[in-house]
Structure formats: structure tokens, C-alpha cells
N, C-alpha and C positions, 0 to 999 in steps of 0.2 A: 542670593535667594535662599542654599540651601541653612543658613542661620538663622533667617528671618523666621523657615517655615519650621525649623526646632525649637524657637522661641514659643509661635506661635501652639505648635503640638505639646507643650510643655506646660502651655498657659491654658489649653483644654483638659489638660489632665489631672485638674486641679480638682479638690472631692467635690466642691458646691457645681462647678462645669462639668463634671460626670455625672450628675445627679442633674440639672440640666439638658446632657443628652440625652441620659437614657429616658428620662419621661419625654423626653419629643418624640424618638422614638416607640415609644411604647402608642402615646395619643396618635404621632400620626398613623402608626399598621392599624392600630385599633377602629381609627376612622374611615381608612384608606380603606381595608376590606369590604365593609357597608358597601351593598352593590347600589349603582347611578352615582358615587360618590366620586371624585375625581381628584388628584393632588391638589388640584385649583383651589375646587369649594372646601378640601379639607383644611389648607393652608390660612385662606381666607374666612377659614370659621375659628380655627385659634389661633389667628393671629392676637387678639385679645390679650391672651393668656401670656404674653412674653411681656406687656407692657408697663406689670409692678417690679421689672426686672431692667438694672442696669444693661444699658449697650451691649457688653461680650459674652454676658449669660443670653439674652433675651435671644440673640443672632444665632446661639450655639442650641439655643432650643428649637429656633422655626428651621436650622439646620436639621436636626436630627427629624424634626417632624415630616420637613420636605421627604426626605430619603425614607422614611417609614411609609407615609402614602405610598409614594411611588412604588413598595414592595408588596402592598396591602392587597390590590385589587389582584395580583396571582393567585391569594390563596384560592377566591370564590370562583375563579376560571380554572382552576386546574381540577380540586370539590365538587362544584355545582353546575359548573359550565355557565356562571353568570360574571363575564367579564367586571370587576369593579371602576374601569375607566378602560377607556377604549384602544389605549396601547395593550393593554393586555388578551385583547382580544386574541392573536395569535398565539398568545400562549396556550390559551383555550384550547386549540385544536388538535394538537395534540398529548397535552398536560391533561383532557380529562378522558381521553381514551387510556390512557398509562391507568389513571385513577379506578376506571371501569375495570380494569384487571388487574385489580388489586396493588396496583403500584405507583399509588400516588402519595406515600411517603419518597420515591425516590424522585418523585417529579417535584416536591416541595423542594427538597433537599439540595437538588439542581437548580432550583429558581432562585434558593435563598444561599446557595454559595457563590450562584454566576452574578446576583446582585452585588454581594462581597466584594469578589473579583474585579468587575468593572467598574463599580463606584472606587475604591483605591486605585485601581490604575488613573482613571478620570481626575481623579485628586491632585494627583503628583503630574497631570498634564496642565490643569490649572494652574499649578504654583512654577509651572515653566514658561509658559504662552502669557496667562495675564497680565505677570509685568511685564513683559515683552509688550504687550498691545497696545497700554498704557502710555509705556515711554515714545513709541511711536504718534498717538494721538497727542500729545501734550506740547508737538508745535503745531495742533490747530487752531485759528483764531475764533472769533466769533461766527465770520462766513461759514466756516469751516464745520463749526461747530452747527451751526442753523441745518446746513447743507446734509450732514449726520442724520441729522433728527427729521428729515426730510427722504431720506433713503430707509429709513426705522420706518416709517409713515408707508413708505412705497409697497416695500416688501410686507409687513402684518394684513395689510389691505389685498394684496394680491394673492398670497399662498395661501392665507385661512377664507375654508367656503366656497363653492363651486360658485358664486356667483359676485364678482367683484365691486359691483357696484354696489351691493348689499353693506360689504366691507368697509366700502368708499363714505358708506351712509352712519355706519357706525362707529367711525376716526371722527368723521363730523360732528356725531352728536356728543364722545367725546369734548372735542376741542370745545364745547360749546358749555358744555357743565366747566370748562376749564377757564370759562372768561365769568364766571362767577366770584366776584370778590373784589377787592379794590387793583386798578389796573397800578403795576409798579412803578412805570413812565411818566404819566402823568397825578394820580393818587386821586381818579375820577372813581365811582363806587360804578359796579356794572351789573346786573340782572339778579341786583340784592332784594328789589320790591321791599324796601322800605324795614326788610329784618335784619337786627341787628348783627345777628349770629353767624350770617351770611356774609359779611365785610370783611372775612378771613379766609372767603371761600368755603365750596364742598368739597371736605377731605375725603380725600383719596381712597384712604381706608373703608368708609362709606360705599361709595361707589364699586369699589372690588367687594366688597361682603353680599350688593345686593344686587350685581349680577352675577357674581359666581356661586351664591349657597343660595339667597330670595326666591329671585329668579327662577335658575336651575330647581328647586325645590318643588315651587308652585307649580312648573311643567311637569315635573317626574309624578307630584299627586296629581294632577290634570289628566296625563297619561294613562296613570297606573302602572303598577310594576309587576309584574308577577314574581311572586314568592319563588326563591329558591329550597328544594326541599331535597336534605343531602342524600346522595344516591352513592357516596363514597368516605372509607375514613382515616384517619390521617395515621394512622399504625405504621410504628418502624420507618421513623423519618431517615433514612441513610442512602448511600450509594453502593455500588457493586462494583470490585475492581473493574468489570466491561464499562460499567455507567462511569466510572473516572475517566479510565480511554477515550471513551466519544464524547465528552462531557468538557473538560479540557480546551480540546481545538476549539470546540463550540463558543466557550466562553471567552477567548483570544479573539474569535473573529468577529463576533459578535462587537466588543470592545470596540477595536478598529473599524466600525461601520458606526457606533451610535455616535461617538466622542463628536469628530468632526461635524455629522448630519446634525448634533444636538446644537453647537456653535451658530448655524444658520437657520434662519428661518422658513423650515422647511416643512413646518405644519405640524411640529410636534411631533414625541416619540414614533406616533404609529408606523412613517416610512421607514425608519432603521429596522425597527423591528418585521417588518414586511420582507424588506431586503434581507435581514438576516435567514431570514425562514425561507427563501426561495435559495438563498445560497446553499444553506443544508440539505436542503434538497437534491439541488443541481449536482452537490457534491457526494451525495450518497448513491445517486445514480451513475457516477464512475468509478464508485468501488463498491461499497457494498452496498445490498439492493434495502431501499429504505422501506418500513414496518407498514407494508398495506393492508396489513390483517385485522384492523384496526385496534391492536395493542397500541399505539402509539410509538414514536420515537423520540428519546432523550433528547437529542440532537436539537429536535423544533420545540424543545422548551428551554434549555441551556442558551442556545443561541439569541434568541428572543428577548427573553430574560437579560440577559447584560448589555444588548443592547438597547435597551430601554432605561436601564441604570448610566450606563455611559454617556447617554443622551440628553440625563437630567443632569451631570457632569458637566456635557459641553454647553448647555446652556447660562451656565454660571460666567465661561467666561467671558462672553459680549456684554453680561449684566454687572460685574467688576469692572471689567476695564474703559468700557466704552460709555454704562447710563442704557445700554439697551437690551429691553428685553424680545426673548424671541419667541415666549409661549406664553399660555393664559399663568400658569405658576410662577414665572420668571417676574410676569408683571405684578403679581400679588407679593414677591419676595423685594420685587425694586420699593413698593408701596410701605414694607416695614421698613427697608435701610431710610426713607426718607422721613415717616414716623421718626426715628432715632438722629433730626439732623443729618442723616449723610448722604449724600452726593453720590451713587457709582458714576464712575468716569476714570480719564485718564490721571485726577490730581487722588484718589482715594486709596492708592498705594504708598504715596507720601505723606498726606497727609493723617491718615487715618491705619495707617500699615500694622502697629499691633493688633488692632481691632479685626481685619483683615484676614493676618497670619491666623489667626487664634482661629477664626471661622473656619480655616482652609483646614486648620489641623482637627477641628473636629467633626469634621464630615470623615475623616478615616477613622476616628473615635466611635462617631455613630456607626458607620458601616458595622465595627466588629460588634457592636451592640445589639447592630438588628439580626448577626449574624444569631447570636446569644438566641434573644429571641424568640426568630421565628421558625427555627429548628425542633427544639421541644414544645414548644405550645402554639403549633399550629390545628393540633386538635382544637384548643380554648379559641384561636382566631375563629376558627370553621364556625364554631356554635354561636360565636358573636355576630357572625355577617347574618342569622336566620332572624333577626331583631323585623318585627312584623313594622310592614312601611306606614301606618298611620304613625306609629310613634316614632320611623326613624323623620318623617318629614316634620311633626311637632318637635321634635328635638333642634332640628335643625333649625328653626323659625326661633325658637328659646333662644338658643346660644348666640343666633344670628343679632337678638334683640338686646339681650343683656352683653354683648362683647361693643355695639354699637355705643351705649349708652355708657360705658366704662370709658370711651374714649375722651369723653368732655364733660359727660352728666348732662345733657341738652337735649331739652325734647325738640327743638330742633332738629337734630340728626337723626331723632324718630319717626322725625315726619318724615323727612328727606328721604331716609331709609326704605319706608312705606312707599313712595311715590317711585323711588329709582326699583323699587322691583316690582311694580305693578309694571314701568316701562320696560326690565328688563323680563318679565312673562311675559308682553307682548313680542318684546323682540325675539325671544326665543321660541315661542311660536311662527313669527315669521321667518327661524332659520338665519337670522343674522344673526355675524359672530360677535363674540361679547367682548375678545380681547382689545380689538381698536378701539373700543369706547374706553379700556381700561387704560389704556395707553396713550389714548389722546387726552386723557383730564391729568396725567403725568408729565406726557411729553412736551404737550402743547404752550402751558407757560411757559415749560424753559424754550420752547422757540421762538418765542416771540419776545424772549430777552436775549435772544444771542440776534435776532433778527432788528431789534431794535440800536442794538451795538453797533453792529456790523454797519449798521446807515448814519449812525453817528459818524465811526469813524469817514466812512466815506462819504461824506458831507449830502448824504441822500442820493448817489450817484450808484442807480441799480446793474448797472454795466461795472463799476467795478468791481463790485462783489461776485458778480455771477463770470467775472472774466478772471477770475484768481485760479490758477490750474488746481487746484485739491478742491477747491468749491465744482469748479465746471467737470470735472472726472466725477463724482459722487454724486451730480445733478442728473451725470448721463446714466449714470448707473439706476440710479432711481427710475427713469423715463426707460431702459431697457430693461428693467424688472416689471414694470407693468407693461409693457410691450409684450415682453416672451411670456411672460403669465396669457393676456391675452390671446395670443398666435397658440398655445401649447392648447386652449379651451377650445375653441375654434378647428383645433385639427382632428383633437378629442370629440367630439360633436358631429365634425363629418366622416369621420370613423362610425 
């Protein structure tokens, strides 16, 4: 491994892939701050923008772009007190009391070094777990494999959204934009209604553009947003030998709480960083007495902070090794690897390993980029996120229009475009999550090629595929992931 991933860091460090990272970087914080904007819709609005670009630039760019989102939305929580996406909500609380008194340069400086910090740590946990997880899953068969994508289905459906069945309803409609196109079994055409354009199916890409930016978009204009108007300024971004001392442990523990929570599907960043912020706490109130004055404390924005970055770390490696993603951005990042031909799973270490290594190495490339960054022109971020919302949401409608149309040049995919996000304003009016549907127009064919195999080999005999011990353990797992989901709602409730 550790050859693989010097090849790979050596192959980032190349001047055209450093020019590569650092404008993903740069697009995604720049995106990423715009308050209502999320890593998701950020990702999935320039995704686009990677696609005049060979395989290991394109991946090194929506690398750096992911990880600059991800850092974006701090600025406008810790400045303006308007969280940019909703993990950073906690950082808000106490990152814009610091600001209030004058010391939200050290709160920046905390946020944009604990990101640092736990995105490298996260790095180098990936380049040790993934092929581990990899060569593990690579004696699964087809059952096996079905049986996966079936426990992926369980869990998105249960943990995203207080209301499961809503979930349950949006894997479906999913699965159902995912039977558009010619079936590969038989080579029957399926709910093409007679358009040509359609006999290839509706790309992925599509569908992630216009429930994550469409969508979301037409709701947040629907809503409205109230203008953030800054009440703080970003002067003397640095730390204080004190702010290193409590800043430190914070960013360690932190680390050690996102990494693993990020691996599983756990509802996204927000619980690590939750968890973090209650442990800072906890742990301040058995030594020193934590900042109720409301100056704010270092602590609950360091901790938070990395654990939000770590988070977006451990979600890479179920989306490497396994084909599964565990958040709305994971599913918009598995959407470009398959754009580019590839496959995440357990064959995408051997098969595709430089391509791979090279990503892994430049996410600690980006890291120190963003570090660059977003240390001295956090002033320039601040004034970039006051962008008045008619024109951040006609922007977004733009970009959403011209990134769709670059993908094929098919007004096809305009219409499509148009129709999947009138349905995903409805759905996000109603509150259903968006990921399942992103996830089931991804997952869904390949399960129903591994599920087609699987009965091949077994001569159509459903007892033996469901009797294979790696099938029958993953099947239970799945049925006690909606089960404890269920019972945990339920106790929730009569609480």
C-alpha cells in the first residue's frame, strides 16, 4: 500500500493536477459558503466542469471540490450565524459567539486547521481500510453481491428522515427511473414511450443535478431565505498559544468520532459533529468550566469542525471499496466515477489502482490547499456568501441547465431535467429524502444484474441463494436495520 499511495501522491503533484486541485478547491469553498447550498448540490452542480477533462484530473478536481464544500458552509456559521449546510450547524453555536466578540478570526483559523487536520488523518485511514475492504469483498458472488446492494437499500431508507416509509417511497421511485432503458437480460426497451434517447436510459447525472441543486433550489426560492447581513469581520485570522492547547485535543477527538460515523450510514455529518460538541462539553465541565458568558469556546468549533471533515473521509471508504454510498454527496461522487466508466467496488483497487492511488493522494493535496486558502481570504469568502438569493437561485438554475446539456447536447435531457425537478420540488415539499431516489437509479440496475446471475447460476432455485451464509447474514442484517430503525422511532415517540 504504502508505494502504491507514493505513486499515487507523486502522480497529484503533477503542475496540470495541482492546477486541477486547487481550482476545485477554490469552486467548491466558493460554492460551498452560499448559505442553503450543500456539498451535495455543490458537487452535483459542477460536476459538469470535470467532464473536458481526462479520468485522474477530472476525479482530482471533484476531489478538491468535495473537500472545499465541505469547508464552505463554516465560514457563513461562524460570520453570519447562517449555517451553509446543515452539519455545520453546530459549529454555529459557538463559532458566532467567538465572532460577536471579536474573535472570529480565531474561530476561522480553528475550523480551517481542524479541517486540515482531520481530512489528512482521514486520508491515510482510507489508504489502510479500503484495500483491506476490497480484498475482503472480492470473494463475494453474485448472491452476495445482490444481497450488498440490498443491505445499501436497507439502511439509506431507514436512517435518512424521520419517516421511513417516505424513504421506502423514494428507493422506489428511484428503482423505477432505473428500469428506463433497454433491459440487459432480455434487450426488451422499457418505459422509453417510443424516445429514442431514452433506449440508453436516464443518466444518473441527470437525476443527481435535479434533485440535489432543481429541486432543492425551487424550494429554498419557494421558501425564501433571509439574507444574511454581516454582524462580524474576519480580522487577524490566527490562534493564540491558549487557542492551540484546547484546540489540539479537540481536533484529535473530533477526528476519532467523524472517521468511523462517516464509514456508516448514519445520516450524514450532522451526528459526529453533534457527538463531538456534547463531548466538549462534557469534558470541559470536569476541568475547566466551559465559556457561558457567551464569548464562545474554541473547543465547540475545533471539535465539530474535524469532525465533519473526517466524516467526509470515512464516507469515501464504503464508496471505494464496496460501490456504496452513504450520503447525498457520496451518491453524487459514485455518479462521476461511473460517468468515467468505473465501477467503485471491491475489483476498482486492481483494476483501476493508479487512478485510485492518485485520488487518495490528492485529497491531502487539496487539504493543504484549502488550508492556503481559507486562512487569508476568509474576509473575500464572507462577502461572497452576501450574493442576494434571486441571483444565487437563477445561478444555480443556469449552471444546472448548461452542465445538463454539456453531457450529451440532447434536449432530451432538458426535458427530463425539467420534469425530474418539478418531481423532486414536490418531493421536497413533502419532506421525502432525495438520496434513495439517487441511489436507487444507481444501485438498482446493477441489482438486478447481480440478481439475474445469481438465478442463472442457481438454476432459478431462490432457496439457494438465500441459503449461502454471506447472502443469509447480510439479508438479516438488512431486515434488523429496518427493524432497530423502526423500534428506536417508536420509543422515540412514546418518549
Amino acid at each position: 500500500m504504502s508505494s502504491d499511495f507514493v505513486t499515487g501522491l507523486l502522480t497529484a503533484l503533477t503542475p496540470f493536477h495541482l492546477l486541477c486541485a486547487f481550482g476545485g478547491a477554490a469552486l467548491g469553498t466558493a460554492v460551498g459558503v452560499l448559505p442553503g447550498i450543500g456539498p451535495a448540490m455543490t458537487v452535483a452542480l459542477l460536476l459538469p466542469a470535470s467532464y473536458a477533462l481526462e479520468p485522474a484530473a477530472g476525479l482530482i478536481l471533484l476531489a478538491g471540490i468535495y473537500y472545499g464544500a465541505m469547508y464552505g458552509g463554516s465560514t457563513t456559521s461562524i460570520l453570519f450565524n447562517v449555517p451553509g449546510e446543515s452539519a455545520t450547524i453546530v459549529t454555529a453555536i459557538e463559532g458566532h459567539k467567538m465572532a460577536r466578540h471579536g474573535r472570529a478570526g480565531a474561530a476561522l483559523a480553528t475550523a480551517a486547521i481542524g479541517s486540515f487536520v482531520a481530512g489528512t488523518i482521514g486520508t491515510l485511514l482510507i489508504a489502510l481500510a479500503g484495500p483491506a475492504i476490497a480484498r475482503a469483498a472480492l470473494a463475494m458472488g453474485p448472491a452476495e453481491q445482490f444481497a450488498l446492494i440490498v443491505l445499501a437499500f436497507a439502511m439509506v431508507t431507514s436512517v435518512l428522515g424521520e419517516r421511513p416509509l417516505l424513504g421506502v417511497a423514494s428507493l422506489c421511485l428511484g428503482l423505477l427511473i432505473g428500469l428506463v432503458g433497454i433491459d440487459a437480460q432480455t434487450g426488451e426497451a422499457r418505459l422509453t414511450f417510443g424516445v429514442a434517447q431514452l433506449l440508453d436510459g436516464i443518466d444518473v447525472i441527470v437525476v443527481a443535478v435535479a434533485f440535489f441543486a432543481v429541486g432543492e433550489s425551487l424550494f429554498l426560492a419557494w421558501t425564501g431565505i433571509e439574507q444574511a447581513t454581516p454582524r462580524a469581520s474576519a480580522s487577524s485570522v490566527r490562534l493564540t498559544g491558549d487557542d492551540w492547547r484546547r484546540s489540539v485535543p479537540a481536533w484529535l477527538r473530533g477526528t476519532l468520532i467523524g472517521f468511523p460515523l462517516g464509514a456508516v450510514p448514519a445520516g450524514g455529518a450532522e451526528l459526529p459533529t453533534l457527538i463531538s460538541y456534547g463531548l466538549e462539553r462534557r469534558l470541559a465541565r470536569g476541568g475547566r468550566e466551559w465559556e457561558n458568558d457567551g464569548a464562545g469556546a474554541i473547543e465547540g468549533v475545533a471539535g465539530p469542525e474535524a469532525a465533519n471533515n473526517a466524516s467526509a473521509a470515512g464516507t469515501l471508504v464504503p464508496l471505494l471499496s464496496l460501490g456504496i454510498p452513504t450520503t447525498a454527496t457520496a451518491a453524487v461522487l459514485l455518479a462521476a466515477l461511473q460517468q468515467y466508466g468505473l465501477q467503485p467496488g471491491p475489483l476498482l483497487f486492481q483494476s483501476e489502482g493508479v487512478l485510485v492511488w492518485a485520488l487518495l493522494g490528492s485529497l491531502l493535496v487539496g487539504n493543504a490547499m484549502l488550508l492556503v486558502l481559507n486562512l487569508p481570504l476568509a474576509g473575500f469568502w464572507a462577502r461572497l456568501a452576501a450574493v442576494p438569493a434571486p441571483w444565487l437561485h437563477a445561478g444555480i438554475m443556469v449552471l444546472a441547465t448548461v452542465g445538463t446539456w454539456t453531457l450529451h447536447r440532447s434536449s432530451v435531457d432538458l426535458v427530463v431535467l425539467a420534469a425530474l425537478g418539478a418531481v423532486a420540488f414536490v418531493w421536497r415539499v413533502l419532506e421525502c429524502p432525495a438520496v434513495p431516489v439517487v441511489i436507487g437509479v444507481m444501485l438498482g440496475p446493477l441489482a438486478e444484474q447481480h440478481l439475474q446471475r445469481a438465478l442463472t447460476v442457481a438454476d432459478g432455485n431462490w432457496s439457494a441463494i438465500v441459503g449461502r451464509p454471506a447472502t443469509a447474514l447480510l439479508l438479516t442484517m438488512a431486515a434488523l436495520v429496518v427493524t432497530g430503525s423502526l423500534v428506536m422511532r417508536w420509543r422515540a415517540r412514546r418518549g
